[in-house]
C-alpha positions as a Markdown table, in Angstrom:
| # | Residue | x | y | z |
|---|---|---|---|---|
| 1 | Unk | 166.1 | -25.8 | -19.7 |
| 2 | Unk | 167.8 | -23.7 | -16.6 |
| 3 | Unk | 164.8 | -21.3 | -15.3 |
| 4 | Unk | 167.7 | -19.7 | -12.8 |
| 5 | Unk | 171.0 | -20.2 | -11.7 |
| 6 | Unk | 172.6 | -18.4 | -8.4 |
| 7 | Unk | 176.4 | -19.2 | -8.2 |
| 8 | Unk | 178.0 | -19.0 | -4.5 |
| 9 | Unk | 181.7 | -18.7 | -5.0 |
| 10 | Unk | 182.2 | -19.0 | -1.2 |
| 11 | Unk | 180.7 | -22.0 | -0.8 |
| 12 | Unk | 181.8 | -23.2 | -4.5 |
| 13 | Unk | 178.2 | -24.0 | -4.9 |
| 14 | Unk | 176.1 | -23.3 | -7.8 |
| 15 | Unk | 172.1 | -23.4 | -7.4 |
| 16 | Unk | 169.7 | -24.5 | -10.4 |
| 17 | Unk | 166.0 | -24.6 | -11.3 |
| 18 | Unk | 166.0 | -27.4 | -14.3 |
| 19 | Unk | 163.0 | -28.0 | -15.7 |
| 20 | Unk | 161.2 | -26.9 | -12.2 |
| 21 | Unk | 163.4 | -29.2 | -10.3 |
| 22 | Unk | 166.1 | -27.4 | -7.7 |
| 23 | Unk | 170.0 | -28.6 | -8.5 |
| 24 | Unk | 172.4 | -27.7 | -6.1 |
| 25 | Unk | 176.2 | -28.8 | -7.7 |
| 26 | Unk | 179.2 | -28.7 | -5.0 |
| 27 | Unk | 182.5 | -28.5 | -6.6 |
| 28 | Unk | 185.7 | -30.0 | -5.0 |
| 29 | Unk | 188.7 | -28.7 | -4.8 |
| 30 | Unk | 190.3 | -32.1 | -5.7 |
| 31 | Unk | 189.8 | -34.1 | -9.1 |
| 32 | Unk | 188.3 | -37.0 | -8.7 |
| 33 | Unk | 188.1 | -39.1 | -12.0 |
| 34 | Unk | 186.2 | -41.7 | -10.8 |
| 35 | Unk | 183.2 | -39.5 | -9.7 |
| 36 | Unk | 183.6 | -37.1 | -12.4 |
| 37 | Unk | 182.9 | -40.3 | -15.2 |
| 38 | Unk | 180.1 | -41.1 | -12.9 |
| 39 | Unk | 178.8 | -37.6 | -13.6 |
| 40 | Unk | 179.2 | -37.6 | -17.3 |
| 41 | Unk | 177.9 | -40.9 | -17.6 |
| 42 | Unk | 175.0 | -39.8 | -15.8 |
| 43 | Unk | 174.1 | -36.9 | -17.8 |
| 44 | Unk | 175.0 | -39.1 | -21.1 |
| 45 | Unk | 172.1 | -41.3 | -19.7 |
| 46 | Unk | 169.6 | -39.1 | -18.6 |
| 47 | Unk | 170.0 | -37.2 | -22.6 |
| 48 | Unk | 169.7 | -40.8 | -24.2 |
| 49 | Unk | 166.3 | -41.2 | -22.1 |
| 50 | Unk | 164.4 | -38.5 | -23.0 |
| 51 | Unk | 165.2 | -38.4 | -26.5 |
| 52 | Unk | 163.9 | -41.9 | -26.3 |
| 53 | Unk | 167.2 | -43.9 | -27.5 |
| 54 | Unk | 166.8 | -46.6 | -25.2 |
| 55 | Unk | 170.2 | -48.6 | -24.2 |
| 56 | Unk | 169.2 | -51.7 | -26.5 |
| 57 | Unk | 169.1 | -49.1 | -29.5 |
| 58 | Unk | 172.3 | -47.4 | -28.4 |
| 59 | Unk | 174.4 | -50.8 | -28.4 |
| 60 | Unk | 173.2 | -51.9 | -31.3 |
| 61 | Unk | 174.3 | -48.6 | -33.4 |
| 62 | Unk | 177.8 | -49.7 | -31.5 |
| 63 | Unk | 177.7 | -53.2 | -32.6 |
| 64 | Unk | 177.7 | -51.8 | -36.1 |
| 65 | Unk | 180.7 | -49.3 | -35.9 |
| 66 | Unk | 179.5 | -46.2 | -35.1 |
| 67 | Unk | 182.4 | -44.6 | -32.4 |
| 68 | Unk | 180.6 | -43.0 | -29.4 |
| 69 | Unk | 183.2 | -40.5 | -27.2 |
């Protein structure tokens, strides 16, 4: 859950407190699609682990048919 949020449009920063843990998220100006799959991959991961689906669960669903986007 986000506790706070301060947004610096200067610095195109934006500050969090997640679950008592400071975020700080820097935004480019340029696209980069490598690092932005990086980051959704990420956050897909960290969701998976604490809801407890642990990656062997996850591919098996995938091995049965189930379409994950």
């Amino acid at each position: 859950m986000i506790e706070k949020r301060i947004l610096d449009p200067i610095k195109q920063e934006a500050h969090l407190t997640v679950d008592g843990h400071a975020v700080t998220i820097c935004f480019s100006p340029d696209y980069n699609p490598t690092l932005a799959s990086l980051v959704k991959e990420t956050l897909i991961d960290s969701f998976l682990r604490r809801n407890g689906i642990g990656a062997d669960e996850f591919k098996s669903e995938l091995a049965v048919g189930q379409q994950v986007n």
